[in-house]
C-alpha positions as CSV (number, residue, x, y, z in Angstrom):
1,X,39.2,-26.8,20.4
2,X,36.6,-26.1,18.2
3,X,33.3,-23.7,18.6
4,X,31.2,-26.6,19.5
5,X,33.4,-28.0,22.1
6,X,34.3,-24.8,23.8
7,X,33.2,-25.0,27.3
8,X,29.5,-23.1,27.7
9,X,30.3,-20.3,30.3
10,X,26.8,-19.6,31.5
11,X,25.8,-23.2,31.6
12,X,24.2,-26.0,29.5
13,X,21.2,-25.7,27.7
14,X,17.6,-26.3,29.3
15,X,15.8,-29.6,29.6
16,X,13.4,-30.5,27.1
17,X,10.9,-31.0,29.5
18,X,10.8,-27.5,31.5
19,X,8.1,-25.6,30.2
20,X,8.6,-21.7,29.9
21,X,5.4,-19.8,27.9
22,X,2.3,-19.0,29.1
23,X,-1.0,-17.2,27.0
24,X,0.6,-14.3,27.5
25,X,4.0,-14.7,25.4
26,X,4.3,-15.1,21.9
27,X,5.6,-17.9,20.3
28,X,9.7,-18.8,20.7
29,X,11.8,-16.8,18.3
30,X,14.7,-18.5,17.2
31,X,17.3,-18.0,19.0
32,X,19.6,-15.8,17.0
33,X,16.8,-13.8,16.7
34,X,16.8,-13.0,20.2
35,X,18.4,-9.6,22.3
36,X,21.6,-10.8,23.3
37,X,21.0,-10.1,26.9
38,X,18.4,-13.0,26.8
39,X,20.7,-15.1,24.9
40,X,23.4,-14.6,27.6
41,X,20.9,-15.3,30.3
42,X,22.2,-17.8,33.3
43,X,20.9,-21.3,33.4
44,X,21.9,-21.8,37.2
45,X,22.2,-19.9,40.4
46,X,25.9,-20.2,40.2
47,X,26.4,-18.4,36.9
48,X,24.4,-15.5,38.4
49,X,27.2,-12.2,38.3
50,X,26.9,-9.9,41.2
51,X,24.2,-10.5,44.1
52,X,26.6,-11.9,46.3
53,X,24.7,-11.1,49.5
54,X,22.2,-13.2,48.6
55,X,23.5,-16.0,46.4
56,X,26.9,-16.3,47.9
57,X,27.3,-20.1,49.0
58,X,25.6,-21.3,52.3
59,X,23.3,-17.8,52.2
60,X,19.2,-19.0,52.7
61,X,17.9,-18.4,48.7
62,X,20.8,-21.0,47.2
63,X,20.0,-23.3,50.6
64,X,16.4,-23.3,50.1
65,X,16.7,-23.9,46.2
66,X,19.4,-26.9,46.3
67,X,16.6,-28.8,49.0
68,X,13.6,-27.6,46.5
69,X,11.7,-26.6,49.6
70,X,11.7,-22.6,48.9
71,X,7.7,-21.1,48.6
72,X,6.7,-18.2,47.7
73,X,10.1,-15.6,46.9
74,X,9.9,-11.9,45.9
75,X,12.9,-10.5,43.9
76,X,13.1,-6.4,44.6
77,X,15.8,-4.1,42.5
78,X,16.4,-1.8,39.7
79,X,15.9,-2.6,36.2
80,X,18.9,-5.1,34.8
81,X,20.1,-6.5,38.3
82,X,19.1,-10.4,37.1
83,X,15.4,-10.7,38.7
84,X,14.4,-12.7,35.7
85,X,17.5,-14.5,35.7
86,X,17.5,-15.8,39.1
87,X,13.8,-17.0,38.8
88,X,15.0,-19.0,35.5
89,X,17.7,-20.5,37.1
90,X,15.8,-21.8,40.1
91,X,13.1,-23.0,37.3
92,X,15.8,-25.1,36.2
93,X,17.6,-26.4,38.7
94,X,14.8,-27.8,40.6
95,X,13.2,-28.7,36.9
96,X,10.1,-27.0,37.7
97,X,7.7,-26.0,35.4
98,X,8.0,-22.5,34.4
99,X,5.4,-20.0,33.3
100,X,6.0,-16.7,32.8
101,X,3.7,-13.8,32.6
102,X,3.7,-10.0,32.7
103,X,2.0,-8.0,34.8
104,X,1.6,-5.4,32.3
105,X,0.0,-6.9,29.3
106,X,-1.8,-10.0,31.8
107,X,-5.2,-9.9,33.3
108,X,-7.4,-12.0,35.7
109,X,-8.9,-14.2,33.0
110,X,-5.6,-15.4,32.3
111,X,-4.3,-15.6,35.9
112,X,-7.4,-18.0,36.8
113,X,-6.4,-20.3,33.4
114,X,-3.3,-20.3,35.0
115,X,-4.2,-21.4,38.2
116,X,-6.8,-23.5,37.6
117,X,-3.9,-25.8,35.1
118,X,-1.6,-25.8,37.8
119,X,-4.4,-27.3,40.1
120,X,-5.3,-29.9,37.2
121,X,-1.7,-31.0,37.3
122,X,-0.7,-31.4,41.2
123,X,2.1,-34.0,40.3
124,X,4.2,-31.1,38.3
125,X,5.8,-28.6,40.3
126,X,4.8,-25.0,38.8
127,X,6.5,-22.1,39.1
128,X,5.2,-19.0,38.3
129,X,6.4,-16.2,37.5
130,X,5.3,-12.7,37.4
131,X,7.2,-9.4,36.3
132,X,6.7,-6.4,37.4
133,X,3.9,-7.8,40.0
134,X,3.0,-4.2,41.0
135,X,1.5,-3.4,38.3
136,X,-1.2,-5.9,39.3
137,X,-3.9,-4.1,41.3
138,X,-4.9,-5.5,44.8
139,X,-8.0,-8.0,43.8
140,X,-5.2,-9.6,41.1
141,X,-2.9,-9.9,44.1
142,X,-5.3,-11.5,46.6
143,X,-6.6,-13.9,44.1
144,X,-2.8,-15.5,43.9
145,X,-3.5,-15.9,47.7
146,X,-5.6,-19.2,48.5
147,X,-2.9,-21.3,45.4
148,X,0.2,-19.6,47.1
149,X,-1.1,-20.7,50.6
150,X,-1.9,-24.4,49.1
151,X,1.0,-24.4,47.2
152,X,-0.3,-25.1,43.9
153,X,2.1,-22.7,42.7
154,X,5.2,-21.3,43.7
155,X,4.8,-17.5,43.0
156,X,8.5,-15.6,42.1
157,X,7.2,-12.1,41.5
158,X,9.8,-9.2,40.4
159,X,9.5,-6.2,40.9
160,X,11.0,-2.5,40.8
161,X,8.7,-1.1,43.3
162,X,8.8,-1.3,47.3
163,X,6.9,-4.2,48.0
164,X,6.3,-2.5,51.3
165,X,4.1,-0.1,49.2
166,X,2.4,-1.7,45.9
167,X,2.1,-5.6,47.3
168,X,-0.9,-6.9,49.1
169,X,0.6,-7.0,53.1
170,X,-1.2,-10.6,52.9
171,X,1.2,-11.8,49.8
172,X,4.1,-10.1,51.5
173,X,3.7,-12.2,54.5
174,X,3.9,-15.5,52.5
175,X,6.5,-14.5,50.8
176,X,10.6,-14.3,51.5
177,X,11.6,-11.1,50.2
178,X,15.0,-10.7,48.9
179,X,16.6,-7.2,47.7
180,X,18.9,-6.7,44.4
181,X,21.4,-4.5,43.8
182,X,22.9,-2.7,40.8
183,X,25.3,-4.6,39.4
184,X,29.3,-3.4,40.3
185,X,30.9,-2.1,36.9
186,X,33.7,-5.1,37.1
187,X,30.6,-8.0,36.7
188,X,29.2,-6.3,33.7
189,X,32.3,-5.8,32.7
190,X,33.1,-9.4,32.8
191,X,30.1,-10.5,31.3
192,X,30.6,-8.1,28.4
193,X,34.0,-9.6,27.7
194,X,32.6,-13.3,27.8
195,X,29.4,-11.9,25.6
196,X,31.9,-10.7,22.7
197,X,34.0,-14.1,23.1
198,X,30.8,-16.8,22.8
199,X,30.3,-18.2,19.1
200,X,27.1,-20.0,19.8
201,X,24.6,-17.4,21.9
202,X,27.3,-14.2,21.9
203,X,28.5,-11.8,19.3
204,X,31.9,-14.2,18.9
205,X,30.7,-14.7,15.5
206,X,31.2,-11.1,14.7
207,X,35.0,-11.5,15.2
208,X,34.7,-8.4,17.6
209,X,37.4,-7.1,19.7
210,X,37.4,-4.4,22.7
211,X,39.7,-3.9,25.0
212,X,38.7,-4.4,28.7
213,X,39.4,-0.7,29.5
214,X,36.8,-0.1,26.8
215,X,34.5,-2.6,28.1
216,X,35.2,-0.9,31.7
217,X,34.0,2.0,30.3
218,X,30.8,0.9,28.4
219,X,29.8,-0.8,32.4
220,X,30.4,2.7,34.0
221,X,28.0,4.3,31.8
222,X,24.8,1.7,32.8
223,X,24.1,2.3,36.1
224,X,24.5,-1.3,37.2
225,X,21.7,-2.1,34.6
226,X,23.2,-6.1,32.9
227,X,20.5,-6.0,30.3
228,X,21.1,-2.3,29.2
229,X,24.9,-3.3,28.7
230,X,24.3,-6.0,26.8
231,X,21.6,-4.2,24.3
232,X,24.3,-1.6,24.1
233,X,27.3,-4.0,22.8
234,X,25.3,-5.2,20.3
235,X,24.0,-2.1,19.3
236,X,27.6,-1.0,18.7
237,X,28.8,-4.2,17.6
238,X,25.9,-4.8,14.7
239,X,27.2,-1.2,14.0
240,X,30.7,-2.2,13.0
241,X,32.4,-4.4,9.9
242,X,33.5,-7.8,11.3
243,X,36.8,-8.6,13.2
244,X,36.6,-4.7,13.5
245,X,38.2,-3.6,17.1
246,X,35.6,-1.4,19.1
247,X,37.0,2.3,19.9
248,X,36.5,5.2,21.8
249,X,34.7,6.6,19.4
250,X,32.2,4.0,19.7
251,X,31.5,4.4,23.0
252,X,30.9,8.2,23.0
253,X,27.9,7.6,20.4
254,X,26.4,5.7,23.5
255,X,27.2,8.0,26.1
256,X,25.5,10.9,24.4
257,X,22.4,9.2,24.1
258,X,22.6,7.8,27.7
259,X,19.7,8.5,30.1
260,X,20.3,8.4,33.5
261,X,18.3,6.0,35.7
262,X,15.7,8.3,37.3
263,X,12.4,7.3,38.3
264,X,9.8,10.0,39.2
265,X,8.0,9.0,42.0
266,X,9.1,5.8,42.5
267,X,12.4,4.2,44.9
268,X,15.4,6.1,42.5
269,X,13.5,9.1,43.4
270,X,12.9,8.9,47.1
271,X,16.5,7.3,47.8
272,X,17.9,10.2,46.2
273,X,16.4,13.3,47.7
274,X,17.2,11.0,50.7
275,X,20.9,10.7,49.7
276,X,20.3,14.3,49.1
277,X,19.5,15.3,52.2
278,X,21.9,13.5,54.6
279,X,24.8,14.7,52.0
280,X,23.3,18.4,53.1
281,X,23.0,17.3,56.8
282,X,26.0,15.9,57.0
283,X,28.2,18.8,55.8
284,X,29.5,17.3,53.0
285,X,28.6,20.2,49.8
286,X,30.5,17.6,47.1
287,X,28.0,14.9,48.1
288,X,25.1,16.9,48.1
289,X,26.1,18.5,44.5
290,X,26.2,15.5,43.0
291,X,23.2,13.7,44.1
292,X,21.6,17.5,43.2
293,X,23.1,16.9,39.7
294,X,21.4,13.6,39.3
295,X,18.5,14.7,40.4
296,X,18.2,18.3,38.0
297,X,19.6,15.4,35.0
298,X,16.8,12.7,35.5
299,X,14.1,15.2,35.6
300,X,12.9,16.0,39.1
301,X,10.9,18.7,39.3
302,X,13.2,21.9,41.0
303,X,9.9,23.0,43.1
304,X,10.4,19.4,45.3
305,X,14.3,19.9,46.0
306,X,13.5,23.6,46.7
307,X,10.8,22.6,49.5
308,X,13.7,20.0,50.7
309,X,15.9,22.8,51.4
310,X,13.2,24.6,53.1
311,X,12.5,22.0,55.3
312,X,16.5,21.6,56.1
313,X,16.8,24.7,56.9
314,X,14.7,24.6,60.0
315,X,15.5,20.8,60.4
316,X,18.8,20.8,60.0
317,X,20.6,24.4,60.3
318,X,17.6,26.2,62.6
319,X,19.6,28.8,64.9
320,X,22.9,27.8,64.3
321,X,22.6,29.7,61.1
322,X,19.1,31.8,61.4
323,X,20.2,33.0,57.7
324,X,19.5,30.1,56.2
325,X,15.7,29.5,56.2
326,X,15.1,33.1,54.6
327,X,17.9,31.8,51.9
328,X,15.8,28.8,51.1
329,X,12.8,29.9,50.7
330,X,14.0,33.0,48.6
331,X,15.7,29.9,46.5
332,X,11.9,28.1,46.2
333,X,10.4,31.6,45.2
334,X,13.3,32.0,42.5
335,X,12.5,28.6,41.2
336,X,9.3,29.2,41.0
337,X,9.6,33.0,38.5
338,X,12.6,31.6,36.7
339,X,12.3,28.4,36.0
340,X,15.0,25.9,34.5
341,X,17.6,25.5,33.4
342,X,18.8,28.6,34.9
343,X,16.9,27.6,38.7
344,X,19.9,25.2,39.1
345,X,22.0,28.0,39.6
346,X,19.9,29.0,42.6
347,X,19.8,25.4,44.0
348,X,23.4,25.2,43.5
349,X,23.9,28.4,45.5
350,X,21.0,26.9,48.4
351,X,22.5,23.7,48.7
352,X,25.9,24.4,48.9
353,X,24.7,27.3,51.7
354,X,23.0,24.8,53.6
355,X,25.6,22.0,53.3
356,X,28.2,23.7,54.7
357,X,26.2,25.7,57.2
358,X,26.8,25.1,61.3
359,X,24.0,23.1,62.1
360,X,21.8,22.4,65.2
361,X,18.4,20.2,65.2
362,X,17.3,22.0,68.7
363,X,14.1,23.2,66.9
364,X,12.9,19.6,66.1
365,X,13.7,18.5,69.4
366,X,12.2,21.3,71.1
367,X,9.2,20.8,69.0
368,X,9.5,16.9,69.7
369,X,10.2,17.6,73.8
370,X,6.6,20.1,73.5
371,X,4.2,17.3,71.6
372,X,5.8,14.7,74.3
373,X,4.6,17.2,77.2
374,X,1.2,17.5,76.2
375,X,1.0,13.6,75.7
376,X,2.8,12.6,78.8
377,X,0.5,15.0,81.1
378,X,-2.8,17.1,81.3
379,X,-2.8,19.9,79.3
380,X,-1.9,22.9,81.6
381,X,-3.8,25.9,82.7
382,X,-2.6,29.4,81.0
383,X,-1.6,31.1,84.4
384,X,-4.2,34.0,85.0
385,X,-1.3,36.8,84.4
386,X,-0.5,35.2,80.9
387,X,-4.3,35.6,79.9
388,X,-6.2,38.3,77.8
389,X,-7.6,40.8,79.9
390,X,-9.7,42.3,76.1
391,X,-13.2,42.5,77.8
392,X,-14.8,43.7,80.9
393,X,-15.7,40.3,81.7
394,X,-11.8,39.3,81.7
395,X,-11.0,42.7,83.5
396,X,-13.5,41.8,86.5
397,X,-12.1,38.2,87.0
398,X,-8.5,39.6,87.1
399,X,-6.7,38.1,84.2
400,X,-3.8,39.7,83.0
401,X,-3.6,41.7,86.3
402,X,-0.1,40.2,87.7
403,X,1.3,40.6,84.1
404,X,5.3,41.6,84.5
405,X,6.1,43.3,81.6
406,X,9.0,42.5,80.4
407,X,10.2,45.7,79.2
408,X,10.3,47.4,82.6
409,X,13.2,44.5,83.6
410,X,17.2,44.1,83.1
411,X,17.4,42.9,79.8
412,X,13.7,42.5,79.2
413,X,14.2,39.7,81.8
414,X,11.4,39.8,84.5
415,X,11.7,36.3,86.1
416,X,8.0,35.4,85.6
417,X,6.6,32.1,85.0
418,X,5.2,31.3,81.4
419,X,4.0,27.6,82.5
420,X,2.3,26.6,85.7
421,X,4.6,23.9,86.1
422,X,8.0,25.0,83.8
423,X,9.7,22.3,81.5
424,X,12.8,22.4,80.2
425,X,11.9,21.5,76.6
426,X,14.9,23.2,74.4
427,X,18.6,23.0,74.9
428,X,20.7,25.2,72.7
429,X,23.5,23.1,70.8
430,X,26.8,24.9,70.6
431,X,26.9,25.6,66.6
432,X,27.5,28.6,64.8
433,X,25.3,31.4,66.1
434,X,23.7,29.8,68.5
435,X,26.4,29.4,70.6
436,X,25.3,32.9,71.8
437,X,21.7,31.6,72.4
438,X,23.5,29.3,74.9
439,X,25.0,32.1,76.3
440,X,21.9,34.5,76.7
441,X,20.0,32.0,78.2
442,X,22.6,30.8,81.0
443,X,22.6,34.9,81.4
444,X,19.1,34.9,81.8
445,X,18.6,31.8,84.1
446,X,21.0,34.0,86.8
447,X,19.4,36.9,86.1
448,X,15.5,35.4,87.3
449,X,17.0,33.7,90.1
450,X,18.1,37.2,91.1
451,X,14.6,38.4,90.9
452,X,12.9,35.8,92.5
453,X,15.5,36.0,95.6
């Protein structure tokens, strides 16, 4: 079988009559000219690697696109998860036309050209699509909305950014939302493989080789990022003599200069001081090492995980270990004089404290039981003895006069009243120190109704 009649893996080529630039792209490059990972790009829904939860057969997205009666769709997930891809192949199979524009580099001018073609030309179903639709501000969102709600266009935005936060609630609600993950290891892995093999839009060609543990290895190192992969084999591959095998040696040029996924202030940041925190919660110190790791490598600052520990601390550990909250915040003032890269020493030492720590949450919910109180019911009255007697005024009306002192009791214990009408708002866990809270108080309950009878 020759080149030409090999079957094409990722699909046939497009129609001639689907339309794919807009004012906002440059003219088509030839082909060879293009990054591989756009060469390699899917031409239908079915050639799509990974996203089964979505695109698995009989799941909504692949229902609504085999009828052609899907509307607006958002695409949410990390760089390299096949956002783009997914819009293209939907383009295709329902032989819409396409236009494409960026977020970035567009602007309103262009967005009403746009619109107002798609309105001269009702008979031709437009897609359009817009990356990175967050970085549109909210008057470029809401002036998609009145097209979207005809249906002049069907909008496909893609993002990396919670919709929830940086898309207009108005587009949101028109739209179905679906959420990408990072691609396993194993489907880049694949893809790599068939990349290297393909004469006409891979590196077959090139005459190549890797072996798939190689190719195993190159997927590990890019975070479930497709495109990233792919711009890295032919990095390496443009790199080496033709028919020439791929080694280890190879490889460990990219890992050196690999960057770890890490956005600051943005959805990798917040799921991972999240991941951080129930790793620390839930007593498991590898856990929380590692997502510490991740976070000291992609750049967070070592102030914000320091403040997370605080906030543990009391949240998580409160008097099961009453150690603890002085420990973290002597961790957050070390941070603070000394500074990286020796802080993460500190951290370390913090987080593995507070990991593996006994914990109890019975400060939150006492706190949570006391702000339910004072909703639930009118405030109370302070009882006269609990008030200031400071002042002759006070001292004439009596405050403060049926004061027990505490001190002059068995164990400090006088059996007074603190509330006019008592609660029972905390409940000692049995963790760790406070276990003898538990104790002191059942010791103390016995000893007021000793008093009182």
């Amino acid at each position: 079988m020759s080149a030409t009649d090999q079957p094409d893996l990722f699909g046939e080529p497009e129609p001639p009559s689907r339309e794919s630039t807009s004012a906002s792209q440059p003219a088509a490059v030839p082909s060879s000219h293009q990054p591989l990972a756009a060469r390699m790009r899917p031409r239908r829904l079915s050639e799509v690697v990974g996203q089964e939860h979505i695109l698995r057969a009989g799941s909504l997205l692949p229902r609504l696109v085999a009828q052609n009666r899907f509307g607006s769709l958002l695409f949410y997930g990390p760089p390299g998860c096949g956002k783009t891809s997914i819009a293209e192949a939907i383009a295709h199979e329902t032989r819409s036309r396409f236009v494409r524009i960026n977020a970035v580099m567009s602007n309103v001018a262009e967005l009403r050209e746009i619109l107002a073609a798609a309105r001269r030309r009702p008979e031709a179903a437009t897609i359009l699509f817009i990356d990175e639709l967050h970085r549109f501000n909210k008057s470029q969102q809401d002036l998609l909305l009145p097209d979207v709600e005809e249906g002049t266009v069907r909008l496909i935005g893609a993002t990396t950014h919670n919709p929830g936060f940086y898309v207009n609630p108005p587009l949101l609600s028109r739209s179905h939302l679906f959420r990408l993950e990072p691609l396993a290891p194993a489907a880049i892995a694949g893809v790599l493989a068939a990349a290297l093999a393909d004469v006409e839009r891979g590196l077959g060609a090139h005459g190549v080789t890797a072996d798939a543990k190689l190719l195993a290895d190159l997927a590990m190192l890019c975070d479930g990022d497709l495109r990233r992969a792919l711009n890295a084999l032919e990095v390496i591959v443009h790199g080496l003599p033709e028919r020439a095998p791929i080694t280890t040696a190879d490889l460990e040029v990219f890992a050196r200069e690999r960057r770890i996924r890490y956005d600051a202030d943005e959805d990798e940041h917040y799921d991972t001081i999240s991941a951080f925190i129930k790793s620390c919660r839930g007593g498991d110190p590898d856990a929380a090492m590692y997502w510490l790791a991740k976070m000291l490598a992609g750049g967070e600052d070592p102030r914000f995980i320091a403040r997370r520990l605080v906030i543990l601390a009391s949240e998580d550990v409160g008097l099961a270990d009453p150690h603890a909250l002085p420990l973290a915040v002597a961790a957050h003032h070390a941070c603070d004089f000394i500074g990286l890269p020796e802080a993460e020493l500190t951290l370390a030492h913090a987080t593995l404290y507070i990991a593996t720590a006994p914990k109890s949450n019975s400060a939150t919910l006492a706190l949570g039981a006391a702000h339910a109180a004072l909703k639930s019911a009118p405030v109370q009255t302070i009882p006269s003895a609990l008030r200031s007697k400071s002042g002759q005024a006070n001292k004439r009306m009596g405050q403060g006069r049926d004061y027990d002192y505490s001190h002059n009791f068995e164990e400090n214990v006088s059996g007074q009243d603190y509330l006019e009408s008592p609660l029972a708002l905390y409940t000692p866990k049995n963790s760790g120190a406070e276990s003898a809270i538990a104790d002191r108080l059942a010791r103390w309950r016995a000893l007021k109704t000793r008093v009182k009878g």
